[in-house]
VEXRO-156357 format. One record per residue (C-alpha): x negated, y, z; residue number from 1; residue in three letters. Coordinates in Angstrom, 2 decimals. Layout:
! VEXRO-156357
@xx->X yy->Y zz->Z i->NUM aa->Ala
...
END
This chain:
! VEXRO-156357
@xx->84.56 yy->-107.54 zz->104.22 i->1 aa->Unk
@xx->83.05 yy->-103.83 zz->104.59 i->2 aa->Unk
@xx->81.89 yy->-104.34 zz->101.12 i->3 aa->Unk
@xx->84.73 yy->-106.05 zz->99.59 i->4 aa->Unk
@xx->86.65 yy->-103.05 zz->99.92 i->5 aa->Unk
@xx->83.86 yy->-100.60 zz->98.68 i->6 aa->Unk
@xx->85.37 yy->-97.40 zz->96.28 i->7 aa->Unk
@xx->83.89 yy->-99.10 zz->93.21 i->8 aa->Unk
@xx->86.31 yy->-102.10 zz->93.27 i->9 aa->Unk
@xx->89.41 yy->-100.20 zz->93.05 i->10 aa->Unk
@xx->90.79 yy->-98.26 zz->90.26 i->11 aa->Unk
@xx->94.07 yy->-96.30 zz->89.80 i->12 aa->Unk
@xx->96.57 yy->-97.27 zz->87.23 i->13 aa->Unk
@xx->100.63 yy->-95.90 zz->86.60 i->14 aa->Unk
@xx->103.59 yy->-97.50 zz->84.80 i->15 aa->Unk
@xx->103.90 yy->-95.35 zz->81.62 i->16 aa->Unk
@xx->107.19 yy->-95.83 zz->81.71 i->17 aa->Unk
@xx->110.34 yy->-94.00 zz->80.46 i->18 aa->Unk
@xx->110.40 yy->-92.20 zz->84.23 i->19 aa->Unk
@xx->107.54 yy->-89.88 zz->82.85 i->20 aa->Unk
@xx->104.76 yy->-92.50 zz->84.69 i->21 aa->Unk
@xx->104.19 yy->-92.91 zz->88.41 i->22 aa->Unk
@xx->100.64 yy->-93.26 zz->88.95 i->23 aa->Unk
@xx->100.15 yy->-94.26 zz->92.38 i->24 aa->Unk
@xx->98.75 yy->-97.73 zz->91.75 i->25 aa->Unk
@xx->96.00 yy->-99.77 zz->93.39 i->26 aa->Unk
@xx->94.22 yy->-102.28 zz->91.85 i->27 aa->Unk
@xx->91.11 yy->-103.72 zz->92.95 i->28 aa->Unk
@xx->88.33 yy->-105.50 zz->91.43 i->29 aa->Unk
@xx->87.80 yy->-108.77 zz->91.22 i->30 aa->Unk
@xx->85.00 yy->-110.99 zz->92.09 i->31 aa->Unk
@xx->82.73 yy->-112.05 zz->89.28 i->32 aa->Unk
@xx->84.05 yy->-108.43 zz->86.98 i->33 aa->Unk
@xx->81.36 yy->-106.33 zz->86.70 i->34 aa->Unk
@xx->81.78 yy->-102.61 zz->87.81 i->35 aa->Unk
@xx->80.76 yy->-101.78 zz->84.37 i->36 aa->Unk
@xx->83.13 yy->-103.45 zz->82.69 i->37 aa->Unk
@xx->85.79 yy->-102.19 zz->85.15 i->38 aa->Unk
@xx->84.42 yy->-98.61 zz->84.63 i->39 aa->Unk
@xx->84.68 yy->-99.13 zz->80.59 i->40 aa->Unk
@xx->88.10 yy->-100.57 zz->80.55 i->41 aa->Unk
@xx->89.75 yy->-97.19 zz->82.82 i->42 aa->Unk
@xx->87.33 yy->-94.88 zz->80.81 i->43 aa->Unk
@xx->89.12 yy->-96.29 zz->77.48 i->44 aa->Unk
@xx->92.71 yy->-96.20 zz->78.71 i->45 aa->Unk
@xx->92.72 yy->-93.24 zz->80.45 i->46 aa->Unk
@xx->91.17 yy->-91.23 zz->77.72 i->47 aa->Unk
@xx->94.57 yy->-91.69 zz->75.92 i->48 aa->Unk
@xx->96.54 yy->-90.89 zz->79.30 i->49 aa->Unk
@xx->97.85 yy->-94.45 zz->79.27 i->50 aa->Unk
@xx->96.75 yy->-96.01 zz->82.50 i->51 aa->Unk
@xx->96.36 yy->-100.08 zz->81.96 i->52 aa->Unk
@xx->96.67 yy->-103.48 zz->83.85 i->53 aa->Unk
@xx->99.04 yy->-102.12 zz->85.96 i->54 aa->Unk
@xx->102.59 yy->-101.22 zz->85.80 i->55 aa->Unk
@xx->104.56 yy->-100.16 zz->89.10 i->56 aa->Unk
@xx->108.24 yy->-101.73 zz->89.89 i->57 aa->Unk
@xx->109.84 yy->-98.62 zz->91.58 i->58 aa->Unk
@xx->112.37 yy->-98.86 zz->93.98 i->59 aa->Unk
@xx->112.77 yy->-94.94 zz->94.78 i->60 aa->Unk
@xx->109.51 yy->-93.95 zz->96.33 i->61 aa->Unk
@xx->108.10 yy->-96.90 zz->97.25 i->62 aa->Unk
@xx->105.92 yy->-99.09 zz->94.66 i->63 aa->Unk
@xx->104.12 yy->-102.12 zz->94.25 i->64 aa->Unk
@xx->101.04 yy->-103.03 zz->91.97 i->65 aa->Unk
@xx->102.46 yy->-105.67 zz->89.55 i->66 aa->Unk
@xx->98.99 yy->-106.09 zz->87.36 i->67 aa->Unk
@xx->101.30 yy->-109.68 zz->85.94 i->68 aa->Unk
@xx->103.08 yy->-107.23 zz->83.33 i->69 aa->Unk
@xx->100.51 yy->-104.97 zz->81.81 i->70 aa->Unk
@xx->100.30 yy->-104.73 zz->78.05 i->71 aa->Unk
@xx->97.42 yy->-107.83 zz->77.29 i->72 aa->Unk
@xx->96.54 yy->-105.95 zz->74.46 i->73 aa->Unk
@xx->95.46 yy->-102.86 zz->76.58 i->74 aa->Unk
@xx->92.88 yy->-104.79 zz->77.57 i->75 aa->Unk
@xx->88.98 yy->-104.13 zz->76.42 i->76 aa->Unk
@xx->86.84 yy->-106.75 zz->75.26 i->77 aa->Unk
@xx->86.18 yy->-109.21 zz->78.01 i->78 aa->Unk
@xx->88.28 yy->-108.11 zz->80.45 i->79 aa->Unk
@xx->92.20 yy->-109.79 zz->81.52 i->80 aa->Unk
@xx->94.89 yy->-108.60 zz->83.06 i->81 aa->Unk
@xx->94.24 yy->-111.81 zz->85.71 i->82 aa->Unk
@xx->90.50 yy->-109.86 zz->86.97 i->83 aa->Unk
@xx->93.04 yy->-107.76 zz->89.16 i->84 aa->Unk
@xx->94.70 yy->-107.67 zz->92.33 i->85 aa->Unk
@xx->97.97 yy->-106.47 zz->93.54 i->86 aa->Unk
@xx->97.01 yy->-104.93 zz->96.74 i->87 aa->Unk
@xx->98.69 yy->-101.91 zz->98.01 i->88 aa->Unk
@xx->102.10 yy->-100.07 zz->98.05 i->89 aa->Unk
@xx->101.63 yy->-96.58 zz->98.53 i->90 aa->Unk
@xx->104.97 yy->-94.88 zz->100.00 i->91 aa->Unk
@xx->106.00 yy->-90.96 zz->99.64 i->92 aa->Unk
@xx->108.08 yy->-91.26 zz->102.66 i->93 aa->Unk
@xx->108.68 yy->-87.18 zz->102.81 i->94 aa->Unk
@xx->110.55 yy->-86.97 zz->99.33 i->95 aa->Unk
@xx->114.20 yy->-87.71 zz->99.16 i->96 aa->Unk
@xx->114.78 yy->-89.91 zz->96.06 i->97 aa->Unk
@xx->116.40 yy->-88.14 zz->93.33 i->98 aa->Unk
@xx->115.15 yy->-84.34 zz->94.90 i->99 aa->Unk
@xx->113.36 yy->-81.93 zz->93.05 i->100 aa->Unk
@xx->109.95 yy->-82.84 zz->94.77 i->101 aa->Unk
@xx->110.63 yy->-86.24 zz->94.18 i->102 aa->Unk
@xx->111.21 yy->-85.76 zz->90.26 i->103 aa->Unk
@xx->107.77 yy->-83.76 zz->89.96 i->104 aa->Unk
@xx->105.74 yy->-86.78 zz->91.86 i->105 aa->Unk
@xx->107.41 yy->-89.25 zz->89.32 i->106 aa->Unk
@xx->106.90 yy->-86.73 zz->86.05 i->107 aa->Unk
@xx->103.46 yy->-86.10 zz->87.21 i->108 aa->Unk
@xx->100.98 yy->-87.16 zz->83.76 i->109 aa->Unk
@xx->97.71 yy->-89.35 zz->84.30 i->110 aa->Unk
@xx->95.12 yy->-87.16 zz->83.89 i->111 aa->Unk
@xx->92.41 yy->-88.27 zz->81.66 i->112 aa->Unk
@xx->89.08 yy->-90.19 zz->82.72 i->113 aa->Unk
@xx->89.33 yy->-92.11 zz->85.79 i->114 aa->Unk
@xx->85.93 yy->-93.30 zz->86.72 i->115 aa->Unk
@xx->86.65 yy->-95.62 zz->90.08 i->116 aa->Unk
@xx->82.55 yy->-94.67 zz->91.07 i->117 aa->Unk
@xx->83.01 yy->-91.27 zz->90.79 i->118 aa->Unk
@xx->86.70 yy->-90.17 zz->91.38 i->119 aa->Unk
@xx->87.62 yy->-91.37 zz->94.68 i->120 aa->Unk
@xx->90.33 yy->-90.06 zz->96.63 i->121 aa->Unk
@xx->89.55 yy->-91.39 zz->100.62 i->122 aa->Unk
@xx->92.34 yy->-92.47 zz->102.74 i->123 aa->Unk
@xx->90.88 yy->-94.12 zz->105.94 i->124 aa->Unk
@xx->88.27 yy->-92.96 zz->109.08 i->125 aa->Unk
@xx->85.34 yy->-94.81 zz->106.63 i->126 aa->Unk
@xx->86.76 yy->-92.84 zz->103.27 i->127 aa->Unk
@xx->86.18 yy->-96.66 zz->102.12 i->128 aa->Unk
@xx->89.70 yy->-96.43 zz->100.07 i->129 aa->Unk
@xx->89.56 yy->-95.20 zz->96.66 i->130 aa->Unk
@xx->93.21 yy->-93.45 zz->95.93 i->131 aa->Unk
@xx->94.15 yy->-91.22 zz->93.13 i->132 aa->Unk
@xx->97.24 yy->-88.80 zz->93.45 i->133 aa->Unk
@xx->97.21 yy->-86.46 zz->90.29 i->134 aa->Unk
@xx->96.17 yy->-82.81 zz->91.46 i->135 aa->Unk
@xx->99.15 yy->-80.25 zz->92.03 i->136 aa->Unk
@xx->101.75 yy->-82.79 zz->92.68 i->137 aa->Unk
@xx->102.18 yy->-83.44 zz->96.05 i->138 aa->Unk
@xx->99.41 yy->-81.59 zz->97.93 i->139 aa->Unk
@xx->100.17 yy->-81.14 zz->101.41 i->140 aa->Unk
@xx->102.29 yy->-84.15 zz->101.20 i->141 aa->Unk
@xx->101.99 yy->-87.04 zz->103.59 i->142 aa->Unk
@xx->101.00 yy->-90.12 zz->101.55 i->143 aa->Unk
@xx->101.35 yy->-93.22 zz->102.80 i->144 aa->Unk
@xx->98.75 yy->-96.63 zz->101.78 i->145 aa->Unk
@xx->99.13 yy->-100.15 zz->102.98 i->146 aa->Unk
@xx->96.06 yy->-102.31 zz->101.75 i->147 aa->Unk
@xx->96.63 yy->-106.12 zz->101.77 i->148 aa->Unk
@xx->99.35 yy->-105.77 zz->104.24 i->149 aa->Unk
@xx->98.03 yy->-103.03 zz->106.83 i->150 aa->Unk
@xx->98.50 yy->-99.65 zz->106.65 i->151 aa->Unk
@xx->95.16 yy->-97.68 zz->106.34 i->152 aa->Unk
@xx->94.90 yy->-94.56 zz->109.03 i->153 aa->Unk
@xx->92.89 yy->-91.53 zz->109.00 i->154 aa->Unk
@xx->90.63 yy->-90.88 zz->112.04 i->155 aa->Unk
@xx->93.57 yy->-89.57 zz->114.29 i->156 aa->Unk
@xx->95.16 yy->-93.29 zz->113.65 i->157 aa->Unk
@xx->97.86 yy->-91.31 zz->111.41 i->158 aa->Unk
@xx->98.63 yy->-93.24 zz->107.28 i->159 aa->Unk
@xx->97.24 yy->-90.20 zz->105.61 i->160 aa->Unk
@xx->95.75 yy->-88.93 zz->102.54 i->161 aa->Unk
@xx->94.24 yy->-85.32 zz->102.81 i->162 aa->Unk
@xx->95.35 yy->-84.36 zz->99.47 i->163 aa->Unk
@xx->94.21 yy->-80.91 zz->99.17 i->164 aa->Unk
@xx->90.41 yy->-81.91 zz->100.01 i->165 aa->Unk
@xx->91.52 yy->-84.76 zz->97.15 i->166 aa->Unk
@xx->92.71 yy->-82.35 zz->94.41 i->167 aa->Unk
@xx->88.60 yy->-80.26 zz->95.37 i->168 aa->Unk
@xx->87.10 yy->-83.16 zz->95.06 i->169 aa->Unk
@xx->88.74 yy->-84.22 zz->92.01 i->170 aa->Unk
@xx->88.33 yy->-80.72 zz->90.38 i->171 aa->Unk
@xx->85.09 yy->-80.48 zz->91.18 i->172 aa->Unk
@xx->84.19 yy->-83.99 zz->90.04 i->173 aa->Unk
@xx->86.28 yy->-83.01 zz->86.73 i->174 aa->Unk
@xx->84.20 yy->-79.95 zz->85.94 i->175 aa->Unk
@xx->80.67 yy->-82.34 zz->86.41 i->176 aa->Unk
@xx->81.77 yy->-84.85 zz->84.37 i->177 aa->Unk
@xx->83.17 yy->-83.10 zz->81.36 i->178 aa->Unk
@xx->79.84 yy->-81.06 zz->81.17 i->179 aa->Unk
@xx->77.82 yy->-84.01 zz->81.48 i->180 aa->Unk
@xx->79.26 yy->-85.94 zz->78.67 i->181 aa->Unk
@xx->80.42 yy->-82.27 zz->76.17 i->182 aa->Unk
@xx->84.14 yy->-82.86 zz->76.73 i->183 aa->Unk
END
């Protein structure tokens, strides 16, 4: 099960949507995909900003993974909008809907190159939970993740995300990977 739930099945996707985008969406791999092939398809997408095979249906700050209306045509060769799960809600339960911290979560912009391997954001005592909250936006926050229908806890049993150790590790991972591949 450990391994079912390893970093490199997951993958971060938002609704692109006339809200501005809300990309806290989970999707997970599944069996019989290859990593490399789920690795190609977000490297594509997110190169343009447009997240794919996901789009979230929003009620105020809470969202659910609804892979069953992505574009079909976002998809790269060989891979279908049915190779994904819908398997978390992630809640933002400290932001009044409609409040100024609430409208820069949902305006926040999907940052480009989104590499499920290599960009992990860890929710969980095992950092086995792959979660990507775009840098600046809510750091400090207290972010919520349920995961097939249990909410995942940090090591003091607690549903949170460290997202300032998130938006270092994403930086840092940022500066590596645009100098490895000239961006």
């Amino acid at each position: 099960m450990a391994d079912d739930k390893a970093p490199k099945d997951y993958g971060i996707g938002g609704s692109g949507s006339a809200d501005g985008g809300y990309p806290q969406c989970l999707l997970r791999r599944k069996p019989g995909l290859s990593v490399q092939a789920f690795q190609a398809g977000w490297l594509e997408h997110a190169r343009f900003g447009m997240p794919w095979a996901a789009d979230c249906g929003m009620t105020h700050y809470v969202q659910i993974v609804n892979p069953t209306v992505a574009n079909p045509a976002a998809m790269p060769a060989g891979v279908a909008i049915e190779d994904f799960d819908a398997v978390a809600e992630i809640r933002i339960p400290s932001e009044a809907p409609g409040s100024e911290a609430d409208k820069a979560i949902r305006g926040a912009y999907f940052e480009q190159c989104i590499i499920p391997d290599e960009c992990r954001y860890f929710a969980g005592p095992n950092r086995d939970l792959a979660v990507w909250i775009p840098p600046g936006t809510a750091t400090g926050k207290r972010i919520e993740v349920m995961v097939d229908g249990e909410w995942v806890k940090d090591a003091h049993g607690k549903p949170v995300i460290d997202l300032e150790q998130s938006t270092k590790d994403y930086e840092d991972w940022k500066k590596k990977y645009r100098a490895e591949h000239k961006l």
